[in-house]
TORKOL-4160 file (C-alpha; in steps of 0.2 Angstrom, whole numbers, padded with zeros to 4 digits, m for minus):
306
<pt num="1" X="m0072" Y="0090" Z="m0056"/>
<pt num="2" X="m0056" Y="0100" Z="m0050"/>
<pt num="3" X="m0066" Y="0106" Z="m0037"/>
<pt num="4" X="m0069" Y="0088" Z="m0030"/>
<pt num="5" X="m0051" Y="0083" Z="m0032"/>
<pt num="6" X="m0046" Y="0098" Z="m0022"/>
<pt num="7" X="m0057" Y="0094" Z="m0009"/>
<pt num="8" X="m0053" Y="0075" Z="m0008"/>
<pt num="9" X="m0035" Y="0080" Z="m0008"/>
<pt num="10" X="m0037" Y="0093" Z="0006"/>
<pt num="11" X="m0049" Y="0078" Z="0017"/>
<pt num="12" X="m0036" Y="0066" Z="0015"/>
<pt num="13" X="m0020" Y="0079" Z="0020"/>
<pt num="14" X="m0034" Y="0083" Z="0035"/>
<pt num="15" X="m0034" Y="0064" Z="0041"/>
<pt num="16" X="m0015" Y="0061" Z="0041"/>
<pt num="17" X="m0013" Y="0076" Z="0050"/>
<pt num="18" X="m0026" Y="0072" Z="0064"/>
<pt num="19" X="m0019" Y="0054" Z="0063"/>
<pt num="20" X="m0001" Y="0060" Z="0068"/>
<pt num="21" X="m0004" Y="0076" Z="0078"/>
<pt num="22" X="m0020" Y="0072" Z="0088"/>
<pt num="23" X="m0023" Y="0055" Z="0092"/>
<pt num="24" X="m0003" Y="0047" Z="0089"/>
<pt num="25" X="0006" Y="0057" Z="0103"/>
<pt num="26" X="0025" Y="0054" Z="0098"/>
<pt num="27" X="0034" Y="0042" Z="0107"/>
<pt num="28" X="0015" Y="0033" Z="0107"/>
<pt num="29" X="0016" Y="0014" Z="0104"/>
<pt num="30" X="m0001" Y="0011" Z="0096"/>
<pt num="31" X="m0008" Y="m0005" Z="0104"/>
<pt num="32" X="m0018" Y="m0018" Z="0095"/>
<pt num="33" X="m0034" Y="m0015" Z="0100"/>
<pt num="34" X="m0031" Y="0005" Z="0095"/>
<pt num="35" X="m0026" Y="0000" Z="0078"/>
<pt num="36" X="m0040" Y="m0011" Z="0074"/>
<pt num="37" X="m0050" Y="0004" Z="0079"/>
<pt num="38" X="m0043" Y="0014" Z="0065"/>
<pt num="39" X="m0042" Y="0000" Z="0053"/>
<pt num="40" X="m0060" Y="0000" Z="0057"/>
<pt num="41" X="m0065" Y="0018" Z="0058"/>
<pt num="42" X="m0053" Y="0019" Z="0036"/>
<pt num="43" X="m0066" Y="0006" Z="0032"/>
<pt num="44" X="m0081" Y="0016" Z="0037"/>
<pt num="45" X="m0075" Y="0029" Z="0030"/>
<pt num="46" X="m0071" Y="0021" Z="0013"/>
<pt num="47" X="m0090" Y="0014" Z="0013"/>
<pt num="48" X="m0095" Y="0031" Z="0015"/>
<pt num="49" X="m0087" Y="0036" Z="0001"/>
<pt num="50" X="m0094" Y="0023" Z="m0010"/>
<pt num="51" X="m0112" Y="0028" Z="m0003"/>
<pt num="52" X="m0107" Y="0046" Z="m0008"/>
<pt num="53" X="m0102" Y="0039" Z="m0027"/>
<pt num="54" X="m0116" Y="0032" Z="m0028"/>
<pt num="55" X="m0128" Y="0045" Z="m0026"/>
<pt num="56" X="m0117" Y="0055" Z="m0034"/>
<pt num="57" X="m0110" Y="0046" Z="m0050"/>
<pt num="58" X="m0122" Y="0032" Z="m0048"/>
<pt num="59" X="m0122" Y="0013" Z="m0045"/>
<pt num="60" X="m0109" Y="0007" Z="m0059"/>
<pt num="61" X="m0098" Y="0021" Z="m0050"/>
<pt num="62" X="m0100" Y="0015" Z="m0036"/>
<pt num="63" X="m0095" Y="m0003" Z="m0038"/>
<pt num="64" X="m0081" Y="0001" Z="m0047"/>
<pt num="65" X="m0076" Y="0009" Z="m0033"/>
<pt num="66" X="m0077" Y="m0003" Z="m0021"/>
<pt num="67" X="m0070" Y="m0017" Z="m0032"/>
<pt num="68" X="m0054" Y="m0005" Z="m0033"/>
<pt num="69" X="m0052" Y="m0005" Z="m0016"/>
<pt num="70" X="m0054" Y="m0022" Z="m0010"/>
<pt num="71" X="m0041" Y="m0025" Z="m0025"/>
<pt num="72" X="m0029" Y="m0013" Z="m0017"/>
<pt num="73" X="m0033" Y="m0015" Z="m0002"/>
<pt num="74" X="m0028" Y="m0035" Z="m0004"/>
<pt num="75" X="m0014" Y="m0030" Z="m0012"/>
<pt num="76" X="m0007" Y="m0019" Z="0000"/>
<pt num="77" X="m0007" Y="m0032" Z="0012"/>
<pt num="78" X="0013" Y="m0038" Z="0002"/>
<pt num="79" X="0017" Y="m0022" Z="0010"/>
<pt num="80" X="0013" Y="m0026" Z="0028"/>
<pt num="81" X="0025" Y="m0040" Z="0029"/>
<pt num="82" X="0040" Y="m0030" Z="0021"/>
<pt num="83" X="0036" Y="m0016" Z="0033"/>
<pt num="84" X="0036" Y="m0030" Z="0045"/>
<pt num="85" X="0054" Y="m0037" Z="0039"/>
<pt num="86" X="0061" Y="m0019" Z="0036"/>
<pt num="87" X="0057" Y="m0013" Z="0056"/>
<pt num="88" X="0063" Y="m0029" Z="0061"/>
<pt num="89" X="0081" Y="m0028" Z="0052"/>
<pt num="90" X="0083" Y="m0009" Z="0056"/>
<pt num="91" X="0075" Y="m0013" Z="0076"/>
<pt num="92" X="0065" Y="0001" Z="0074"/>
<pt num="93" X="0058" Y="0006" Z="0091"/>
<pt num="94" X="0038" Y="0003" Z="0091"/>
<pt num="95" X="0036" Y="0020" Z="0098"/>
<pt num="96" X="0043" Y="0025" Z="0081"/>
<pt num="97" X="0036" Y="0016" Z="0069"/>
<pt num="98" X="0019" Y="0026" Z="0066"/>
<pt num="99" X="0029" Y="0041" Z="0060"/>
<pt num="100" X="0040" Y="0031" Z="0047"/>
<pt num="101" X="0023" Y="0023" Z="0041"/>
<pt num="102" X="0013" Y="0041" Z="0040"/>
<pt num="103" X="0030" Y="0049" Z="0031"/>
<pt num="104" X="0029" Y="0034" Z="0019"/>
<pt num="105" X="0011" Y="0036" Z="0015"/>
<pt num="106" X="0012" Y="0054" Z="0011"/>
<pt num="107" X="0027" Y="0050" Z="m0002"/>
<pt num="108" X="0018" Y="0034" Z="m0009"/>
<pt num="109" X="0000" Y="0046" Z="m0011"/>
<pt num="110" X="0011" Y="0057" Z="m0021"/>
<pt num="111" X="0021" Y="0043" Z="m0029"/>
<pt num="112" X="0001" Y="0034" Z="m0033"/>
<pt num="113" X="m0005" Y="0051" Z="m0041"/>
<pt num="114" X="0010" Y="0052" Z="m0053"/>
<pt num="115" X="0008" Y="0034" Z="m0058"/>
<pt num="116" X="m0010" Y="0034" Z="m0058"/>
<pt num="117" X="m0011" Y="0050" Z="m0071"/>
<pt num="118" X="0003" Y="0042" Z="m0083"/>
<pt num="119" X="m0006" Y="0025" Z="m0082"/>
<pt num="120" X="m0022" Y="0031" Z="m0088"/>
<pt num="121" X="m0014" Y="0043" Z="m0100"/>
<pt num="122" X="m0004" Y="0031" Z="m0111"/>
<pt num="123" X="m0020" Y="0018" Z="m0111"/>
<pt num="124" X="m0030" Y="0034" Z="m0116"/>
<pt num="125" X="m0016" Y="0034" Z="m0130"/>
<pt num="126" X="m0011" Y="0020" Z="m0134"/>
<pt num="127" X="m0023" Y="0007" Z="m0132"/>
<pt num="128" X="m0009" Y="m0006" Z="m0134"/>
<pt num="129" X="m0002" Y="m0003" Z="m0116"/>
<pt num="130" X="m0018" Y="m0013" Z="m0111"/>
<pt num="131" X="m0009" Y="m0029" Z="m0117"/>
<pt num="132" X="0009" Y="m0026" Z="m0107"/>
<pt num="133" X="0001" Y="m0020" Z="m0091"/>
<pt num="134" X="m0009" Y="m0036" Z="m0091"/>
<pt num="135" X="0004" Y="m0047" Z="m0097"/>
<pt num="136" X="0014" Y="m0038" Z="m0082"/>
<pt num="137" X="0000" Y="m0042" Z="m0070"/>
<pt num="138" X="0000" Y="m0062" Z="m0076"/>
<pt num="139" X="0018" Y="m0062" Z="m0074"/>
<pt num="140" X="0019" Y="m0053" Z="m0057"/>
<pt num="141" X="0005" Y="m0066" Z="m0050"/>
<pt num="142" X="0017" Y="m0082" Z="m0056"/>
<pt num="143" X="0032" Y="m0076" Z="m0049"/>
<pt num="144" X="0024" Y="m0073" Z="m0032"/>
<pt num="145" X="0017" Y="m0090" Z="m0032"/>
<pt num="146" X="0032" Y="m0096" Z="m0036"/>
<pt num="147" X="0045" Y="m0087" Z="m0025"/>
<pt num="148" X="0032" Y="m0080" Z="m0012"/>
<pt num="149" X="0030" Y="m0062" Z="m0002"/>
<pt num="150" X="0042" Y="m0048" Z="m0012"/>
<pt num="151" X="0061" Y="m0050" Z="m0004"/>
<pt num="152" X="0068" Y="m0033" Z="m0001"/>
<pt num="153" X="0085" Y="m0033" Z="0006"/>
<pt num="154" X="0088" Y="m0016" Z="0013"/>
<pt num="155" X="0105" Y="m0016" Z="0015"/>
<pt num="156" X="0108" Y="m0018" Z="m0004"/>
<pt num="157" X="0095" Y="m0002" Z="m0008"/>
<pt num="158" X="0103" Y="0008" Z="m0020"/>
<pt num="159" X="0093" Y="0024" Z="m0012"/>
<pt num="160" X="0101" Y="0019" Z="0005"/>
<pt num="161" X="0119" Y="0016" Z="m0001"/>
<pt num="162" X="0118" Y="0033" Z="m0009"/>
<pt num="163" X="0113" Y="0040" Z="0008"/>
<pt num="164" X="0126" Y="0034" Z="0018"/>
<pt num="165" X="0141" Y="0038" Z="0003"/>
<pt num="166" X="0130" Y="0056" Z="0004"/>
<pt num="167" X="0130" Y="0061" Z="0022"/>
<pt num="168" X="0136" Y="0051" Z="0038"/>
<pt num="169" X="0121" Y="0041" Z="0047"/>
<pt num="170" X="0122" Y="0040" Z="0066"/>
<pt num="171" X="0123" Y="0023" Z="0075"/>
<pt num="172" X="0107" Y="0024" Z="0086"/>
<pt num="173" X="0087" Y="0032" Z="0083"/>
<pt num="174" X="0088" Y="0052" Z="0091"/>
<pt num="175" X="0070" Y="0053" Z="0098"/>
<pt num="176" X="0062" Y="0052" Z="0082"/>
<pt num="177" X="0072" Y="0063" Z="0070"/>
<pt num="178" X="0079" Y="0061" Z="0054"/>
<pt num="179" X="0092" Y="0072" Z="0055"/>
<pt num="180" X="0102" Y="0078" Z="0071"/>
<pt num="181" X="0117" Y="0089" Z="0069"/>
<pt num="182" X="0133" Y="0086" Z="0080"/>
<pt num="183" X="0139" Y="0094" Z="0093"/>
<pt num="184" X="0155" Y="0091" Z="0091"/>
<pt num="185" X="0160" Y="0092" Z="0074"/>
<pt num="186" X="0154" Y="0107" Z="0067"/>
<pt num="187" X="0136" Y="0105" Z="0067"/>
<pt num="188" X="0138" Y="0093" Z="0052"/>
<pt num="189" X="0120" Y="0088" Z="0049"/>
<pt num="190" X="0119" Y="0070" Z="0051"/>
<pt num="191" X="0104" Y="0057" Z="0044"/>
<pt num="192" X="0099" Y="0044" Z="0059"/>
<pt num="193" X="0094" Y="0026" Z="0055"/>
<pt num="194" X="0076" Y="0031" Z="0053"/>
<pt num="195" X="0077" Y="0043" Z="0037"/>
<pt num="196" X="0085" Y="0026" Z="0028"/>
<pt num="197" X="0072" Y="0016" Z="0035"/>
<pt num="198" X="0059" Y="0029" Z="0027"/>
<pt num="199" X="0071" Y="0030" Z="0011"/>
<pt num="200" X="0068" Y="0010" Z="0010"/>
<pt num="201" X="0051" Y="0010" Z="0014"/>
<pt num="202" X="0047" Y="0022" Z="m0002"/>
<pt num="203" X="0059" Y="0017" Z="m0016"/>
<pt num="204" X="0051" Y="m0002" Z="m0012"/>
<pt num="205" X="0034" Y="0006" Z="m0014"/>
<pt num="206" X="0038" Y="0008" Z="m0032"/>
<pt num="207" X="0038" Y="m0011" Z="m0032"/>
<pt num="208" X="0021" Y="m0011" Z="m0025"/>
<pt num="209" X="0016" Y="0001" Z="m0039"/>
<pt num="210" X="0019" Y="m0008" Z="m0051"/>
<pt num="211" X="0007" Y="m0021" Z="m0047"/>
<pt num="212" X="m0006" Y="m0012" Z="m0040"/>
<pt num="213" X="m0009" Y="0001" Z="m0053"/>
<pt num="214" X="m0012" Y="m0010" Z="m0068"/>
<pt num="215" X="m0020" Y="m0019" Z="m0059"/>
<pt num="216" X="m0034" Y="m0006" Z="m0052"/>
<pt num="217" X="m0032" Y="0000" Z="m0071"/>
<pt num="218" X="m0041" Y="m0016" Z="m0076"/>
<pt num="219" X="m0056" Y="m0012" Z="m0068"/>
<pt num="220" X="m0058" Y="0007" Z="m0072"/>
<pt num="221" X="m0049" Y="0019" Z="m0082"/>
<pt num="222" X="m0060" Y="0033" Z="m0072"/>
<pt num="223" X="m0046" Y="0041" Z="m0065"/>
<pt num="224" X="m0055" Y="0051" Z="m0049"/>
<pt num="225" X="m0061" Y="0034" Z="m0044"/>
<pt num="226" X="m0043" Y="0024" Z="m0047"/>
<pt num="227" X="m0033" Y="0036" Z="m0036"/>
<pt num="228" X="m0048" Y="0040" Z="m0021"/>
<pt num="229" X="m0048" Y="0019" Z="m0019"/>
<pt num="230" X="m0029" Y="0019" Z="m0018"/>
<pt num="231" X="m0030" Y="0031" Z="m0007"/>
<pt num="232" X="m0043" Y="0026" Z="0005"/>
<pt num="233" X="m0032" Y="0008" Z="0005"/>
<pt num="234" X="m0015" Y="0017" Z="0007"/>
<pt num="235" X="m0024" Y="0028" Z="0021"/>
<pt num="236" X="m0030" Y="0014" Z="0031"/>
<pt num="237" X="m0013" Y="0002" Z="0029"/>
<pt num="238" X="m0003" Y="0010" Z="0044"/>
<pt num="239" X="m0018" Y="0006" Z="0056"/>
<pt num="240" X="m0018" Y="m0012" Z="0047"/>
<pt num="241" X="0001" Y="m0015" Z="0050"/>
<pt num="242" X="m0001" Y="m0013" Z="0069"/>
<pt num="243" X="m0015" Y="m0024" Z="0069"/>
<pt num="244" X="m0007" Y="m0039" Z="0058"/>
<pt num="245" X="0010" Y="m0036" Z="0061"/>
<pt num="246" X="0005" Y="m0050" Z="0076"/>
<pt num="247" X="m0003" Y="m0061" Z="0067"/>
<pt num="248" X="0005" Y="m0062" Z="0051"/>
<pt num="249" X="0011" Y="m0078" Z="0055"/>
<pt num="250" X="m0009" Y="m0085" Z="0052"/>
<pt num="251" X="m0007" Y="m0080" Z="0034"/>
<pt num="252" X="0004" Y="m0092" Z="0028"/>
<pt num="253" X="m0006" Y="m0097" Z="0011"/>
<pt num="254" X="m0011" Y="m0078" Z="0008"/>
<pt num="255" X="0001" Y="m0073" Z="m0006"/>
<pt num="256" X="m0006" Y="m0087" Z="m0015"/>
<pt num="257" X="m0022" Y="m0080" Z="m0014"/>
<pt num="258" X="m0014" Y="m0064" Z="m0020"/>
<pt num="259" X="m0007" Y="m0071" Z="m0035"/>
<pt num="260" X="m0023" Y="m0078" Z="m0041"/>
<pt num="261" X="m0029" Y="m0059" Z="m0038"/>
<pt num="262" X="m0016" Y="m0054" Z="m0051"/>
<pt num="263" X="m0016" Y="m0066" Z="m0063"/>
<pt num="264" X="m0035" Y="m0064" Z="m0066"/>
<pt num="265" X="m0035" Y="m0045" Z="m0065"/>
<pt num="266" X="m0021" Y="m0048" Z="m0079"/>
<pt num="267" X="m0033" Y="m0060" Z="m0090"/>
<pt num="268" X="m0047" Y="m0049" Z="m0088"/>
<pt num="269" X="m0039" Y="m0034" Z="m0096"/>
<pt num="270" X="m0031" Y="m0044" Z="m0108"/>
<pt num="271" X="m0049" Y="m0048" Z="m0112"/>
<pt num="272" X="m0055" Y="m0034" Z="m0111"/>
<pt num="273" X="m0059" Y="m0031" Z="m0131"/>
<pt num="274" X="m0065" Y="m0046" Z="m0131"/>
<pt num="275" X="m0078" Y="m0049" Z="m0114"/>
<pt num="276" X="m0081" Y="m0036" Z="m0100"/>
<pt num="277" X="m0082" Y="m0046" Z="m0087"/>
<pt num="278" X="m0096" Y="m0037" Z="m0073"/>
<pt num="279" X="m0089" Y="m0027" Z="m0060"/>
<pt num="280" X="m0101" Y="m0037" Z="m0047"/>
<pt num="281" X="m0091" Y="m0056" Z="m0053"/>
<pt num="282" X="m0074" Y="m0048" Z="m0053"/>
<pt num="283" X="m0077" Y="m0039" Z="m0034"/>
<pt num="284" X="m0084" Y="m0057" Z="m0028"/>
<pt num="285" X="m0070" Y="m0067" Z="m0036"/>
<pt num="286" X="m0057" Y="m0055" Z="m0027"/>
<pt num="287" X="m0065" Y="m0057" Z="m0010"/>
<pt num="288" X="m0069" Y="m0075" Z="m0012"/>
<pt num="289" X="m0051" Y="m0078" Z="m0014"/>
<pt num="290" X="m0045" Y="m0070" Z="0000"/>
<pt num="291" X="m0057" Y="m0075" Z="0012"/>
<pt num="292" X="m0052" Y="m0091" Z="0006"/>
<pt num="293" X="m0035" Y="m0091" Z="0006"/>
<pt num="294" X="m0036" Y="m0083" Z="0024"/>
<pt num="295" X="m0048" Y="m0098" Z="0029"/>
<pt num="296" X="m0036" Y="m0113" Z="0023"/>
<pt num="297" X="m0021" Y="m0103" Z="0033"/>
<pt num="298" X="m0033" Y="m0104" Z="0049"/>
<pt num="299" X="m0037" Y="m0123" Z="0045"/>
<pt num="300" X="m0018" Y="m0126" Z="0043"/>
<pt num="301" X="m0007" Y="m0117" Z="0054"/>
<pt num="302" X="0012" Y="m0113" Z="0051"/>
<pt num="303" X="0026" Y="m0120" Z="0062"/>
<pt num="304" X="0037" Y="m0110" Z="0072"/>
<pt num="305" X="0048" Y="m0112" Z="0054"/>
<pt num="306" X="0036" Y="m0104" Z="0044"/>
């Protein structure tokens, strides 16, 4: 099994590497009809996947698999509009974007792995942790009905605040670097605006984490098939951004959807002992819900306000 987990690993370095050196030139603004491409091209490839788990592991697998990553995948669209809201208060130039988003995946895959090994570890253990994580979920699902998408403020990150007291940050973006060094005082190394844009993008991640892991936990404790779904979500979110970042304003009633997400993934493992709830009814719920959550959001369009 170590040899499969190798080779995922080595396939999914291989595809951020060809994302950024080969097809994203730098400086490259990626258009929308290029990103819908690769939003496109990570989906294929996650069915792939799932036909390859099911020849391989078989057809319970297999669903499970596809279940988790339509669960993360939904999930992970609450990052879209802080990646949206973050770019916009920083003014990130769109040229720069891509590589602040491929830097973030790369810390949130290892930040996943970490999370994902401990999760499943301590509900290996302690069979109790079932019961927090999905009283978490329950409670993660209210409070975004109540108050809506996640509200990051970067300026008051503790991670960026202890950047700037740390090393001096330059006023304006340096082609794309994190770090310049002065020419006139000494070479002192100098951070630029985008390394604290990347810093908020992966400390809020953890935010992210904490919903999305117990959750994906709820359906499977297989823990191959847990991290190759988040992965094959986190993979395809940067391609996703470009593509919704113009029409995230058509989604108005979608972090309702998302909350009812939760809070059923939260009662089903908080039933769990009790009744299994099939794999094929909790994958139709998920996508039931955000179909329909994205359906009454076309029927009733925001105002400019919204």
């Amino acid at each position: 099994m170590l040899y499969f987990w190798i080779l995922f690993n080595v396939f999914a370095l291989g595809m951020l590497v060809l994302d950024l050196r080969v097809f994203h030139r730098p400086g490259h603004v990626v258009s929308f009809r290029e990103s819908l491409g690769w939003t496109a091209m990570y989906v294929a490839l996650a069915a792939g996947f799932a036909v390859l788990l099911f020849f391989w592991q078989g057809h319970q697998v297999a669903l499970e698999f596809v279940t988790g990553y339509v669960l993360e995948l939904t999930l992970s669209v609450d990052n879209l509009f802080v990646f949206l809201m973050v770019f916009n208060y920083f003014a990130v130039p769109d040229q720069q974007q891509h590589r602040v988003l491929f830097w973030g995946v790369v810390g949130a895959l290892i930040m996943r792995g970490i999370f994902i090994g401990a999760g499943v570890g301590l509900i290996s253990r302690f069979h109790w942790v079932l019961y927090i994580f999905g009283g978490l979920l329950i409670y993660s699902g209210i409070r975004f009905c109540v108050m809506g998408n996640h509200k990051i403020n970067p300026s008051a990150n503790p991670v960026v605040k202890a950047l700037r007291r740390w090393m001096p940050v330059t006023k304006d973006y340096q082609a794309g670097r994190f770090f310049v060094r002065s020419a006139q005082d000494n070479s002192r190394l100098y951070a630029t605006p985008l390394l604290a844009v990347l810093v908020v993008i992966e400390t809020t991640d953890i935010l992210f984490a904490v919903d999305s892991i117990p959750a994906i936990l709820a359906i499977t404790l297989n823990a191959f098939v847990v991290y190759t779904s988040n992965v094959f979500a986190i993979l395809g979110l940067r391609s996703m951004y470009f593509a919704m970042s113009r029409l995230m304003k058509a989604f108005r009633f979608l972090h309702y959807g998302l909350a009812v997400v939760l809070i059923m993934v939260g009662l089903k493992m908080l039933m769990a002992d009790y009744y299994r709830v099939p794999i094929t009814v909790t994958l139709g719920v998920v996508a039931g819900v955000l179909l329909t959550s994205i359906a009454i959001s076309m029927v009733f369009p925001g105002t400019s306000k919204d």
